[in-house]
MARZALUM-478330 format. One line per field, with one value per residue: residue in one letter; residue number from 1; x, y, z of N, C-alpha, C in turn. Coordinates in Angstrom, 2 decimals. Layout:
% MARZALUM-478330
nulum <- (A	...)
rodo <- (NUM	...)
n.xx <- (X	...)
n.yy <- (Y	...)
n.zz <- (Z	...)
ca.xx <- (X	...)
ca.yy <- (Y	...)
ca.zz <- (Z	...)
c.xx <- (X	...)
c.yy <- (Y	...)
c.zz <- (Z	...)
//
This chain:
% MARZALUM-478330
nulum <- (X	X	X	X	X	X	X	X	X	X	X	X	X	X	X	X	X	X	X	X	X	X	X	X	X	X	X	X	X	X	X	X	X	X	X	X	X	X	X	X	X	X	X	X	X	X	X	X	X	X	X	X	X	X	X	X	X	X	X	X	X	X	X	X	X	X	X	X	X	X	X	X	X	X	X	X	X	X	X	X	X	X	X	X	X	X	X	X	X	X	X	X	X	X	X	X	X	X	X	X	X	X	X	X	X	X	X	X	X	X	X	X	X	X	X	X	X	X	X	X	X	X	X	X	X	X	X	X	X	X	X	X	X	X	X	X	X	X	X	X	X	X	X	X	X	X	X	X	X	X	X	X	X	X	X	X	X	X	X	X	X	X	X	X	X	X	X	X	X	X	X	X	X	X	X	X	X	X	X	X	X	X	X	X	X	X	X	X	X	X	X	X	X	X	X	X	X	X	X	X	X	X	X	X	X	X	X	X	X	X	X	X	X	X	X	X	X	X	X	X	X	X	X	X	X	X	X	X	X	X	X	X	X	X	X	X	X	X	X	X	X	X	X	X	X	X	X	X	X	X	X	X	X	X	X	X	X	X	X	X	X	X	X	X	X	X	X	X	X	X	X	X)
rodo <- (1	2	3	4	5	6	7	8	9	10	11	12	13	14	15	16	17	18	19	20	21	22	23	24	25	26	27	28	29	30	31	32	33	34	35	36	37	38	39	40	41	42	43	44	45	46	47	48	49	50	51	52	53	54	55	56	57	58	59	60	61	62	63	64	65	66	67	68	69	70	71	72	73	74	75	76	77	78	79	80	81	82	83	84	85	86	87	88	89	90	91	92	93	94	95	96	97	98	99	100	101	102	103	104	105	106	107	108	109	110	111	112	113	114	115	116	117	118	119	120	121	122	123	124	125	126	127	128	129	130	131	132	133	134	135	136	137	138	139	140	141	142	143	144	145	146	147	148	149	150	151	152	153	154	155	156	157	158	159	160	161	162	163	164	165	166	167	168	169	170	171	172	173	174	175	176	177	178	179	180	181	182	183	184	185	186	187	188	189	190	191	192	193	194	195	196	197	198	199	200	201	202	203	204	205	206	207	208	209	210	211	212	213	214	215	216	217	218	219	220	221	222	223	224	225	226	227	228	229	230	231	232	233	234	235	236	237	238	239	240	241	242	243	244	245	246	247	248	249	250	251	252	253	254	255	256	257	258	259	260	261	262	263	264	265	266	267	268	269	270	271	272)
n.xx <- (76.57	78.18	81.87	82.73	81.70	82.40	81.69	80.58	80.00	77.63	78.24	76.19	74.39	72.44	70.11	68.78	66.46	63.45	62.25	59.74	57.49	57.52	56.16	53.14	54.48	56.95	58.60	60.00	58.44	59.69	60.45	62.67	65.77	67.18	71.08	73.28	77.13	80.24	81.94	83.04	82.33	83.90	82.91	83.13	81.98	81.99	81.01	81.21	82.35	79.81	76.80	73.99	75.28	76.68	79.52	82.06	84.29	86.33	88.64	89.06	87.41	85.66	82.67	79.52	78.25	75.58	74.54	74.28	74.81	74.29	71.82	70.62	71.26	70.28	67.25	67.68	68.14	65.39	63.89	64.80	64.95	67.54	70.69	73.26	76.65	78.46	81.08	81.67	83.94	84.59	85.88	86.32	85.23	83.67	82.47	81.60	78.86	78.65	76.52	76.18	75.04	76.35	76.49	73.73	74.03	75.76	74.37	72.32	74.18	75.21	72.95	72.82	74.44	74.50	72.14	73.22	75.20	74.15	72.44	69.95	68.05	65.97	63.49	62.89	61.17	60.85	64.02	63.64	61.80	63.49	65.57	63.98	63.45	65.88	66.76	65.81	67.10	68.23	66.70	66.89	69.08	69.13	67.81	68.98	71.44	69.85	68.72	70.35	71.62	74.24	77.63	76.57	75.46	72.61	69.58	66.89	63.45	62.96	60.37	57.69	58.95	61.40	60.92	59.49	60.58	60.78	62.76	64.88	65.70	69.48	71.81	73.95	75.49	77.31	79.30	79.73	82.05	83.17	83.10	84.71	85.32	85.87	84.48	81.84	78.25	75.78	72.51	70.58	71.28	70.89	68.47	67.12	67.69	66.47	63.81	63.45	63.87	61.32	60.05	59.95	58.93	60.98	61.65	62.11	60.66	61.53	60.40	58.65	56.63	56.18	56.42	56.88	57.35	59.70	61.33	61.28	62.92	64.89	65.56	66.76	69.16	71.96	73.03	70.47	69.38	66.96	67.19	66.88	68.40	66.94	67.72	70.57	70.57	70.10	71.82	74.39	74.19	75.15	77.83	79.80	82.11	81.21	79.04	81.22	82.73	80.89	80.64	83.55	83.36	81.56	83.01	85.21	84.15	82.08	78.61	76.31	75.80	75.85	75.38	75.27	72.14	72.03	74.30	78.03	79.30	80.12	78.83	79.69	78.42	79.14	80.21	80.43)
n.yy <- (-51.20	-50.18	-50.56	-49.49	-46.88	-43.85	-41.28	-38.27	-37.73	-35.15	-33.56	-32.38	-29.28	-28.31	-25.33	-24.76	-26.43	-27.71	-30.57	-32.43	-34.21	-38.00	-39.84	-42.27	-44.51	-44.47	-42.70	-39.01	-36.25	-33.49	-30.30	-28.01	-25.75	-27.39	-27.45	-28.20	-28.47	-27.81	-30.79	-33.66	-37.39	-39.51	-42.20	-45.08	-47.73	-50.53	-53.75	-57.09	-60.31	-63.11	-63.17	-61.37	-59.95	-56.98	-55.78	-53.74	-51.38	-49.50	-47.97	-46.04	-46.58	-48.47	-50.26	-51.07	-54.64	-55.22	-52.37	-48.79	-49.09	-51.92	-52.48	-50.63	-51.59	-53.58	-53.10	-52.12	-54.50	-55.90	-54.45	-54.24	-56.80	-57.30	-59.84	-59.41	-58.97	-56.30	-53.92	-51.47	-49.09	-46.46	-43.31	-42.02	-38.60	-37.16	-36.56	-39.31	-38.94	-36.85	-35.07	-34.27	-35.70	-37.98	-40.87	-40.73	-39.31	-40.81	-43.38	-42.57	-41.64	-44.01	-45.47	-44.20	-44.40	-47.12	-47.65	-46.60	-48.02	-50.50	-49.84	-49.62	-47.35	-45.81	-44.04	-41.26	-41.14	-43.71	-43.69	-41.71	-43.25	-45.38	-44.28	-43.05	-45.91	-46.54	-44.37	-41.50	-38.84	-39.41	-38.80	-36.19	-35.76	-37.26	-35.69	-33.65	-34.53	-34.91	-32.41	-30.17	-27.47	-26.64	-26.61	-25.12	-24.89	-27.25	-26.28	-26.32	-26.83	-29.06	-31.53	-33.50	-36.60	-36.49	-36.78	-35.30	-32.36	-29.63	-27.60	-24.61	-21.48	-20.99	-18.93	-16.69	-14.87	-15.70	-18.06	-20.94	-22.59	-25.23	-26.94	-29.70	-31.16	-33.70	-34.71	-37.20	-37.91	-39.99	-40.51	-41.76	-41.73	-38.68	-38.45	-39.62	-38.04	-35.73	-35.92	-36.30	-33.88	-32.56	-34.26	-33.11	-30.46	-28.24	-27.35	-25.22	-24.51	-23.10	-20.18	-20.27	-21.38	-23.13	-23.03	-20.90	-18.99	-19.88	-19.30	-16.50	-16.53	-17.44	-15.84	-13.25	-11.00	-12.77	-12.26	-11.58	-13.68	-15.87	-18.84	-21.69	-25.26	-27.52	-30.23	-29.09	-27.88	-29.67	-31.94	-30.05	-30.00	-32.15	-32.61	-29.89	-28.77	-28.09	-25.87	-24.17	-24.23	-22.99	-20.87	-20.21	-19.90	-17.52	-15.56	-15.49	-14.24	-15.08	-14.64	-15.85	-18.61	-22.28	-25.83	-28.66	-30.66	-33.32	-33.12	-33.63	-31.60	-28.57	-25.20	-22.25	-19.36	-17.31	-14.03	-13.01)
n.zz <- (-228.76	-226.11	-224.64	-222.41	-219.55	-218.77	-216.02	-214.34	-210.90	-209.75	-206.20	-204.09	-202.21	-199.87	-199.64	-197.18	-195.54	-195.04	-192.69	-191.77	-189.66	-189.61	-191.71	-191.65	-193.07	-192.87	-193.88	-194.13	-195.19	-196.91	-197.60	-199.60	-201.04	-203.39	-204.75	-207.08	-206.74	-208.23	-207.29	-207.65	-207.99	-209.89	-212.16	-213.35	-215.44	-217.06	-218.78	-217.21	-216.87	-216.56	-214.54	-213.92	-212.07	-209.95	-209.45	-207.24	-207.15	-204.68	-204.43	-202.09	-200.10	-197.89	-198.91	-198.44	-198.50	-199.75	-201.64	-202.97	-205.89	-206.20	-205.30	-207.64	-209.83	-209.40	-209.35	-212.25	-213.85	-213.06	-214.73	-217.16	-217.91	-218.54	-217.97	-217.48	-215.75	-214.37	-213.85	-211.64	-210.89	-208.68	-208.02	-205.55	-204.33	-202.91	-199.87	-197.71	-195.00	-194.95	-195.70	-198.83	-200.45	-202.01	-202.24	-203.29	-205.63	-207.20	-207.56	-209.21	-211.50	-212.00	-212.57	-215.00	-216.79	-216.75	-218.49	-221.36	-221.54	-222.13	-224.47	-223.51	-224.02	-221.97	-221.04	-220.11	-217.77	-216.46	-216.22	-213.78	-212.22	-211.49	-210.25	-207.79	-206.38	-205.50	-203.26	-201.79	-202.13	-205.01	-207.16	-207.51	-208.37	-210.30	-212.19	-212.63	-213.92	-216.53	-217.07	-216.70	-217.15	-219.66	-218.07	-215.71	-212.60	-211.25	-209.98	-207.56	-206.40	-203.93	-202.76	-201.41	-200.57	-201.84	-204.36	-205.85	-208.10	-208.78	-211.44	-210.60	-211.54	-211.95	-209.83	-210.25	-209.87	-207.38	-205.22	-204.00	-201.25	-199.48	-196.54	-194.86	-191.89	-191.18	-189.72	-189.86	-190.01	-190.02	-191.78	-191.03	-188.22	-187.77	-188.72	-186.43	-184.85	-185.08	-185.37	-182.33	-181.72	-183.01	-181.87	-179.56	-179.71	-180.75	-182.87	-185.22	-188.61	-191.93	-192.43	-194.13	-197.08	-200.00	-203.52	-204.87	-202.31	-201.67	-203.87	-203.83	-202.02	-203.04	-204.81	-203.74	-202.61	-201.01	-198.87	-197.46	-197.23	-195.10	-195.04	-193.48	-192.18	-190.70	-189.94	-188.77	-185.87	-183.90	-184.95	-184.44	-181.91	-180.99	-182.07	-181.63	-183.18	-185.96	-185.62	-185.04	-187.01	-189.09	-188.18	-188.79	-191.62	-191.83	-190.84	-192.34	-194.71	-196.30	-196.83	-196.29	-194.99	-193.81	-192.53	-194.73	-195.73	-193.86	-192.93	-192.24	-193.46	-194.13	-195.60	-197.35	-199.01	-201.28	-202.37	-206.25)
ca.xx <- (76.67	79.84	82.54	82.59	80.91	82.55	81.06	80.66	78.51	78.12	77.54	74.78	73.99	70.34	70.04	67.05	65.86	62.14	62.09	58.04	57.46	57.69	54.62	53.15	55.05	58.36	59.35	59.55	57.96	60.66	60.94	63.68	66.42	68.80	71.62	74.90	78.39	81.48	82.46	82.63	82.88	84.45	82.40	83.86	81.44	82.18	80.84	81.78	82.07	78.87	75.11	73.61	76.54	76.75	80.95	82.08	85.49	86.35	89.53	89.54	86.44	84.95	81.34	78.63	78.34	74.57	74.95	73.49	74.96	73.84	70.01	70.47	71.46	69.11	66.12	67.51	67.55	63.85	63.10	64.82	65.31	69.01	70.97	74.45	77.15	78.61	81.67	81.71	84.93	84.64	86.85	85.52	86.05	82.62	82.71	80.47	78.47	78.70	75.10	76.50	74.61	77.29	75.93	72.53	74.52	76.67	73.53	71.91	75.05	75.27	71.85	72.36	75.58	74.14	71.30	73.88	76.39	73.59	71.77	68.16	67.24	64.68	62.52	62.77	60.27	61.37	64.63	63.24	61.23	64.47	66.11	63.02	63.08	66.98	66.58	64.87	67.86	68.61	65.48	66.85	70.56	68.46	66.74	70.56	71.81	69.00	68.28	71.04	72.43	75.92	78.35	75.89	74.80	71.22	68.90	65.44	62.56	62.22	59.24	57.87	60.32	62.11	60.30	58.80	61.92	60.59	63.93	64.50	67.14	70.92	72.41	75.41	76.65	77.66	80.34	79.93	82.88	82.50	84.64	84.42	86.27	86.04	83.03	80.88	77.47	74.77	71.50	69.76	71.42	70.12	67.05	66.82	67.85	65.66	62.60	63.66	63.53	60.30	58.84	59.90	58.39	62.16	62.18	61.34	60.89	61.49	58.93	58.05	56.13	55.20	57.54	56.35	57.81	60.98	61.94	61.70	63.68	66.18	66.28	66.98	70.58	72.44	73.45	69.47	68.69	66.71	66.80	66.92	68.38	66.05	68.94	71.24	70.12	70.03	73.30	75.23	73.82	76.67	79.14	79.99	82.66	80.06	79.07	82.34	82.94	80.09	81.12	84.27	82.93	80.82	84.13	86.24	83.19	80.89	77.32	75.40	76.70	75.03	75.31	74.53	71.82	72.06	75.61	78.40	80.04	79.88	79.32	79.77	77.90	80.20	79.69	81.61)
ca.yy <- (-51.24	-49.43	-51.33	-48.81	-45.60	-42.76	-40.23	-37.60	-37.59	-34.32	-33.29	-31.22	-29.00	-28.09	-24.01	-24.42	-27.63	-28.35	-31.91	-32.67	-35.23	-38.87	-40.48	-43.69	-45.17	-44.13	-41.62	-37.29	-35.49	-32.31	-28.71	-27.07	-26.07	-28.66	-27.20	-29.15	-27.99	-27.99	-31.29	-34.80	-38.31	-40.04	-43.49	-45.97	-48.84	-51.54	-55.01	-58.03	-61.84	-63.36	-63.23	-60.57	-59.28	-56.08	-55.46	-52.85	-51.36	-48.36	-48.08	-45.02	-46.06	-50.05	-50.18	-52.57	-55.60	-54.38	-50.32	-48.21	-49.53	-53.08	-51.68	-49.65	-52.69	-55.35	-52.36	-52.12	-55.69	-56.30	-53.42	-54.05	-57.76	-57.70	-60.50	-59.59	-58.53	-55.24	-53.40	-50.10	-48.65	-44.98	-42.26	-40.80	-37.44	-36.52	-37.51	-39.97	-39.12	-35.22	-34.52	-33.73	-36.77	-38.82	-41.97	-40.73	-38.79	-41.74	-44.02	-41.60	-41.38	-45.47	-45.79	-43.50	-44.95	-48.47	-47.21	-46.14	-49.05	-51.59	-49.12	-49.86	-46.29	-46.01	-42.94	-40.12	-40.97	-44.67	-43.47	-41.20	-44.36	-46.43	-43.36	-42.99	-46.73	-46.55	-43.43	-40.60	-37.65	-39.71	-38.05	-34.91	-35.71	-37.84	-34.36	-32.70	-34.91	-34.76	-31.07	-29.37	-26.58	-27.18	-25.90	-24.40	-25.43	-27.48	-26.06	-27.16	-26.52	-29.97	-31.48	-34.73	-37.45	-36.00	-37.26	-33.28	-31.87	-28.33	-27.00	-23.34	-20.94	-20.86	-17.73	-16.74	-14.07	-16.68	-18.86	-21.67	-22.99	-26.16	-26.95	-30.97	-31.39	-35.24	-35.72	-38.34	-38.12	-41.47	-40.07	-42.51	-40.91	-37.47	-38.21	-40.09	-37.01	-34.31	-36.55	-36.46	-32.64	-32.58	-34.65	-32.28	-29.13	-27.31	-27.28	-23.91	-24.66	-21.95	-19.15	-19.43	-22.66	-23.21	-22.83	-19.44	-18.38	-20.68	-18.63	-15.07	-15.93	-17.44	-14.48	-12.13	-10.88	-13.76	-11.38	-11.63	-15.19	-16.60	-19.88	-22.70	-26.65	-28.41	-30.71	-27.93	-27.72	-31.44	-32.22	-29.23	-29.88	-33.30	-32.05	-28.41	-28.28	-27.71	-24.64	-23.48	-24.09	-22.24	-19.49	-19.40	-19.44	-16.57	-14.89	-15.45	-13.68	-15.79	-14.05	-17.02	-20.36	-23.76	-27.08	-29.18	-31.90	-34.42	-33.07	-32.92	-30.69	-27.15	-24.36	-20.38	-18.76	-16.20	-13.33	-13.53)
ca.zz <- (-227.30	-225.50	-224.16	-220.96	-219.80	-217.33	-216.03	-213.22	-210.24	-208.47	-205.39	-203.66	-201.18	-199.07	-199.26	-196.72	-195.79	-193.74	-192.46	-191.31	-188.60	-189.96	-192.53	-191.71	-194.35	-192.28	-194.76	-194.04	-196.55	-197.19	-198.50	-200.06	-202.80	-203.60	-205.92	-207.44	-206.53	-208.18	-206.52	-208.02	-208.06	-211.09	-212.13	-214.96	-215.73	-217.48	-219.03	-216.59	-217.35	-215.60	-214.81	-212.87	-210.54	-209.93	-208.76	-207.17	-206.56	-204.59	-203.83	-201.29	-199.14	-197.77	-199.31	-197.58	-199.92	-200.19	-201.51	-203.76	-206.79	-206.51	-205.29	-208.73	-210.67	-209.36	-210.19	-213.98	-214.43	-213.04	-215.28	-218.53	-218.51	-218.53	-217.20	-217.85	-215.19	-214.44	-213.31	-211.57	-209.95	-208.12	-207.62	-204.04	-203.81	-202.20	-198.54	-196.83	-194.58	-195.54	-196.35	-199.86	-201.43	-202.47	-202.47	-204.11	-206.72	-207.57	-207.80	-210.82	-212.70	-212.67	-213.92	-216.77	-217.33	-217.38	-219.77	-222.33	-221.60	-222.57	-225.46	-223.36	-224.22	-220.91	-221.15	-218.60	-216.62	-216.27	-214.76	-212.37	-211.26	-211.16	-209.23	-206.92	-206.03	-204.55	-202.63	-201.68	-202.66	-206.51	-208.54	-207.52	-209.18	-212.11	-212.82	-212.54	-215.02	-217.27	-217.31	-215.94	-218.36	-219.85	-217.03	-214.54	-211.58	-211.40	-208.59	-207.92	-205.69	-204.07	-201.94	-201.14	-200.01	-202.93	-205.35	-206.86	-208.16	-209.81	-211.74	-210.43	-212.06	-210.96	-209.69	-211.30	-208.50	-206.17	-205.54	-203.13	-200.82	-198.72	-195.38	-194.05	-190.66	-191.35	-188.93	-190.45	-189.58	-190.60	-192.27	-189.75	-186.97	-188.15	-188.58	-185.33	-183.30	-185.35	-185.09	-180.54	-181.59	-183.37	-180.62	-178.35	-180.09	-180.60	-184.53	-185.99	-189.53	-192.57	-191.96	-195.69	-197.82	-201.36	-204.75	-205.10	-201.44	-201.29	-205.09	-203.86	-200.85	-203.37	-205.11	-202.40	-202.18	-200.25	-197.34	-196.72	-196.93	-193.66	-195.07	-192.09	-192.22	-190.27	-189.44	-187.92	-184.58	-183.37	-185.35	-183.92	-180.31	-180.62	-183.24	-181.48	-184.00	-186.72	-185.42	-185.38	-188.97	-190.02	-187.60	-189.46	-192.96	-191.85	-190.39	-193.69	-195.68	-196.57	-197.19	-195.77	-194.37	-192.95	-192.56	-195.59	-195.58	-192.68	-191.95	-191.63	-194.49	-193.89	-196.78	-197.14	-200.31	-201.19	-203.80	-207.29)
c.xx <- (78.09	80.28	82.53	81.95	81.63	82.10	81.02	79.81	79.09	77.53	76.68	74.77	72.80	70.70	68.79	66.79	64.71	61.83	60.57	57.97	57.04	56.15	54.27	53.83	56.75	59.29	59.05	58.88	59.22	60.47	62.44	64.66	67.57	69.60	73.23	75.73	79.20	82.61	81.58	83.03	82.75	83.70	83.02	83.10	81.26	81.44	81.86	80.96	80.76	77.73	74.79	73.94	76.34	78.77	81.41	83.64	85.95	87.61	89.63	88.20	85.71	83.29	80.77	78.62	76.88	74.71	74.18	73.47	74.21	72.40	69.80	70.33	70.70	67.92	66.21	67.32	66.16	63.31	63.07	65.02	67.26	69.55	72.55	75.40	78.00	79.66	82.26	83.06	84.93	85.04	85.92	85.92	84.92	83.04	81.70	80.33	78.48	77.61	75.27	75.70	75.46	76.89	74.51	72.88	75.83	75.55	72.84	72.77	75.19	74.18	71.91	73.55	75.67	73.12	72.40	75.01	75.64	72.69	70.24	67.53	65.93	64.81	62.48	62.15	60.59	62.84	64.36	62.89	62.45	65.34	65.58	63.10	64.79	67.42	66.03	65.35	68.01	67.30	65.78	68.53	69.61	68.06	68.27	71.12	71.09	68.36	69.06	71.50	73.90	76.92	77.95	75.01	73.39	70.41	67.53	64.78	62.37	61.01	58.80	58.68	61.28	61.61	59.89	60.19	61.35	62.19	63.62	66.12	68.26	71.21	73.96	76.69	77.18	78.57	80.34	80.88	82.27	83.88	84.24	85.50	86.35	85.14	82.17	79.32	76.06	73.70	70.74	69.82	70.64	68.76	66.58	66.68	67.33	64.31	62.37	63.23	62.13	59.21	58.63	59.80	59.95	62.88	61.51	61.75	61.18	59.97	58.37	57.34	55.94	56.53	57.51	57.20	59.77	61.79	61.91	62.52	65.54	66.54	66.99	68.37	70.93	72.68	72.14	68.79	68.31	66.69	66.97	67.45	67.99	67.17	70.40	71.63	70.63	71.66	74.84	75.40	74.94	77.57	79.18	81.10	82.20	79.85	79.93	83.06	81.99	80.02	82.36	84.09	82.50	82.40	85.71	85.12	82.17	79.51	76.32	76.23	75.71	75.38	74.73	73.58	71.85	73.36	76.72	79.31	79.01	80.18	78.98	79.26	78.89	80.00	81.22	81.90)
c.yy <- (-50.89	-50.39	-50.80	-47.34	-45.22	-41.66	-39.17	-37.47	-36.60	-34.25	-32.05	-30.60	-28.40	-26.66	-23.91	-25.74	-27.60	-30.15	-31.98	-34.23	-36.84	-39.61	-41.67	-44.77	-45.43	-43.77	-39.90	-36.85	-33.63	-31.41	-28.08	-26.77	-26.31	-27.55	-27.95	-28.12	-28.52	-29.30	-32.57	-36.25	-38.92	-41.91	-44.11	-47.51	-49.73	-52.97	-56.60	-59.59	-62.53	-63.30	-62.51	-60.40	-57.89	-55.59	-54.17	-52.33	-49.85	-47.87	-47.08	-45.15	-47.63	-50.00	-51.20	-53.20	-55.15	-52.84	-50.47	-48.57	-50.73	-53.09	-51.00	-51.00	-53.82	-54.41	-52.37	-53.24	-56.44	-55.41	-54.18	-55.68	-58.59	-58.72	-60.59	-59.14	-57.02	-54.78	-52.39	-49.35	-47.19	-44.58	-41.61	-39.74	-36.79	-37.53	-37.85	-39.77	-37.28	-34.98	-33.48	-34.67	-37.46	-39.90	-41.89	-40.39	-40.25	-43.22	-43.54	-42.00	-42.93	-45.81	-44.94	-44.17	-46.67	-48.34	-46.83	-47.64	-50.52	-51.36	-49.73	-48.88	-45.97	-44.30	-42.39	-40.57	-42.86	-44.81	-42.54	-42.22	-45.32	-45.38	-43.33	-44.81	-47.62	-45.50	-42.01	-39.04	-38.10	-39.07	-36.99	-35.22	-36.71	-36.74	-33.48	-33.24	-34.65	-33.57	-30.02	-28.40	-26.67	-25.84	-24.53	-25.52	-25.67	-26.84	-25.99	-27.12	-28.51	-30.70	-33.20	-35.74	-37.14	-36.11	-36.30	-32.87	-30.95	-27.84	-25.42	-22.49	-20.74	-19.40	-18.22	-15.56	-14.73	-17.80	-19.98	-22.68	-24.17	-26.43	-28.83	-30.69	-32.40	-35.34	-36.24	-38.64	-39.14	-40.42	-40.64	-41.62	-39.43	-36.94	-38.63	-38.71	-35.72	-34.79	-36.43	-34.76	-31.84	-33.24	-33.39	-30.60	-27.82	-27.34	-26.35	-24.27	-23.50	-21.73	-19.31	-21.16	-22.09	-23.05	-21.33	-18.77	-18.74	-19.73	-17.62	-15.07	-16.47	-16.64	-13.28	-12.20	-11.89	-13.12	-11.26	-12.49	-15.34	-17.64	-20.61	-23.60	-27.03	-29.53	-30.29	-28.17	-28.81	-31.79	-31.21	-29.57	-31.18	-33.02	-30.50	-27.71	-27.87	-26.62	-23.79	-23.51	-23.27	-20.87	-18.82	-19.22	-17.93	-15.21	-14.34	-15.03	-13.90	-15.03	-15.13	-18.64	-21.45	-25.08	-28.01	-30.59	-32.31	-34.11	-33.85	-31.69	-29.32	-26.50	-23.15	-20.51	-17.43	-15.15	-13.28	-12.16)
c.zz <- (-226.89	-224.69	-222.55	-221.13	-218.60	-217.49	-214.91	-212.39	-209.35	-207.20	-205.19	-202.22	-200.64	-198.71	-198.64	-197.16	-194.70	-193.95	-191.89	-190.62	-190.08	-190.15	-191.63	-192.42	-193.82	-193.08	-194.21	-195.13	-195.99	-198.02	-198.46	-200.94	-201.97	-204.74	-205.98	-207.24	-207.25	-207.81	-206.78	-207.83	-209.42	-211.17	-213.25	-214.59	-217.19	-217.52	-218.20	-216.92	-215.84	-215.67	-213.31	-211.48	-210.82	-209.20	-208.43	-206.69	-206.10	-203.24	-202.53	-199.81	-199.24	-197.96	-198.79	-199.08	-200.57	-200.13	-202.50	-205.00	-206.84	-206.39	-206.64	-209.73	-210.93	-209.74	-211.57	-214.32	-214.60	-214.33	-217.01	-218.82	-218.60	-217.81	-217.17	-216.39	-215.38	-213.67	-213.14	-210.80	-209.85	-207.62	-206.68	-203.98	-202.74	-201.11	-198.10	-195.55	-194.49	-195.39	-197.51	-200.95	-202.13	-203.58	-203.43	-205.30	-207.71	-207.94	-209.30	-211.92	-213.54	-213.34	-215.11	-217.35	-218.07	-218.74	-220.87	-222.54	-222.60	-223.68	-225.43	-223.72	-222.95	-220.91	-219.56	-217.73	-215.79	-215.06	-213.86	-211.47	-210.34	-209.78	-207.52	-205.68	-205.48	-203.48	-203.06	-202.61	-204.41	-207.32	-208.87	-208.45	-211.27	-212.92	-213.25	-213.95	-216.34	-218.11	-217.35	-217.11	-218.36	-218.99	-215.91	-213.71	-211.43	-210.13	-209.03	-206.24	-205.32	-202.78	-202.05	-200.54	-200.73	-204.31	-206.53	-206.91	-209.29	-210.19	-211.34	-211.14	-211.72	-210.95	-210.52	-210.52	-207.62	-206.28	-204.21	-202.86	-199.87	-197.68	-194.92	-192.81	-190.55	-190.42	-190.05	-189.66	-190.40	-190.90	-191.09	-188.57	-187.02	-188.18	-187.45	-183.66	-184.02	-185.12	-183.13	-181.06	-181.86	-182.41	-179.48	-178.60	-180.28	-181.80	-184.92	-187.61	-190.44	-192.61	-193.27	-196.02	-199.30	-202.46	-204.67	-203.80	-201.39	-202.68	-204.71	-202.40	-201.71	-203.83	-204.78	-202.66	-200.71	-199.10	-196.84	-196.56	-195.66	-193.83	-193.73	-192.84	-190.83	-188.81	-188.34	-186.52	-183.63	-183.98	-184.26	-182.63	-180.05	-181.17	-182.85	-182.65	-185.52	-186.87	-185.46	-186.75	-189.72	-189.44	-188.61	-190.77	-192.90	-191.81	-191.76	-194.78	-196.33	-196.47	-196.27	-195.48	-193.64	-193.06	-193.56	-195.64	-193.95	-191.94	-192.37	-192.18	-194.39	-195.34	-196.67	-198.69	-200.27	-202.24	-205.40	-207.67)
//
């Protein structure tokens, strides 16, 4: 059993996201490709004196006392039995509230990190479940970690609440840049004011569906992408400076540019 485990959690960005009016369940069901960037946060977990704590220390950013980690932690222990304590301290470099997945990508890395720290060995499909059952974006970074090819970017067809995560092939012409302006936009909020847009019939989703359509529009030379984010629209319509970041991506060369996720980190695809 290892004394500590560090590791890297990256981030992600939504090339083409469709949000679909809200389940009974009060979940979306979603289309589109997720792929990892370049752009990480640093985890170091450690064995702590105690009985099923979860600690958390993060020096660059005030975490609710309930977060993703301790939702991750209290799932492995129901799972595997464990009753030991745990301590995680994380280097932020991804920004909250980005729609870079931070927080989901930093949830993944601790459960694989705890799986190795405590030599439970839990079977693929186990942590997907554990992934699945702290949020909706972590299956798609569980699948990143899990699959990803050594020093290329993971990308993946995904669908459901996130839950379907088809792996799809990385380009290798492309070089994606990311801009934050420090707006911070809540996932809640996001979805609160694309759901007002969806009520009110003024969401054109991507013209395309299926794995099969969403892959030959990734293939397409980037200067002819139509992808959409879903999110876009409604976000931009309060954050005007948004739009103007993805104006100037476009303006400094960028091939394609949008809004990532829920907002508010802007990115240009660029050619290599």
């Amino acid at each position: 059993m290892a004394d500590s485990v560090a590791v890297l959690a990256p981030a992600k960005i939504n090339v083409g996201l469709s949000v679909f009016p809200k389940r009974a369940d009060g979940y979306h069901d979603i289309e589109g490709i997720f792929t990892t960037v370049s752009l990480y946060d640093t985890l170091s977990v450690s064995h702590e004196d105690g009985e099923g704590k979860c600690l958390v220390d993060c020096p660059s950013m005030e975490l609710p006392k309930d977060n993703t980690f301790t939702a991750a932690y209290k799932a492995f222990c129901v799972l595997t039995g464990i009753r030991s304590s745990v301590r995680v301290t994380v280097d932020k470099r991804i920004p909250s509230g980005g729609g870079l997945g931070g927080g989901s990508s930093d949830a993944a890395s601790f459960i694989q990190s705890i799986d190795r720290l405590f030599d439970t060995h839990l079977t693929a499909l186990q942590l997907y479940d554990l992934a699945l059952a702290v949020g909706s974006d972590v299956p798609f970074f569980m699948h990143a970690l899990l699959e990803a090819e050594s020093g290329k970017p993971y990308v993946a067809y995904v669908t459901g609440r996130g839950e379907n995560v088809e792996a799809l092939p990385p380009r290798v012409d492309m070089e994606v840049r990311l801009f934050s302006s420090g707006i911070s936009v809540s996932t809640k909020e996001a979805y609160a004011w694309l759901d007002a847009a969806m009520e009110g019939g003024r969401v054109v989703h991507n013209a395309f569906t299926g794995k099969d359509a969403w892959l030959a529009e990734w293939k397409k030379d980037v200067a002819d992408w139509s992808f959409v984010n879903d999110f876009t629209a409604p976000v931009v319509a309060r954050h005007e400076a948004i739009a103007d970041a993805i104006q100037n991506m476009k303006e400094a060369g960028a091939s394609f540019a949008d809004m990532s996720g829920s907002g508010a980190t802007v990115f240009g695809v660029f050619g290599v």
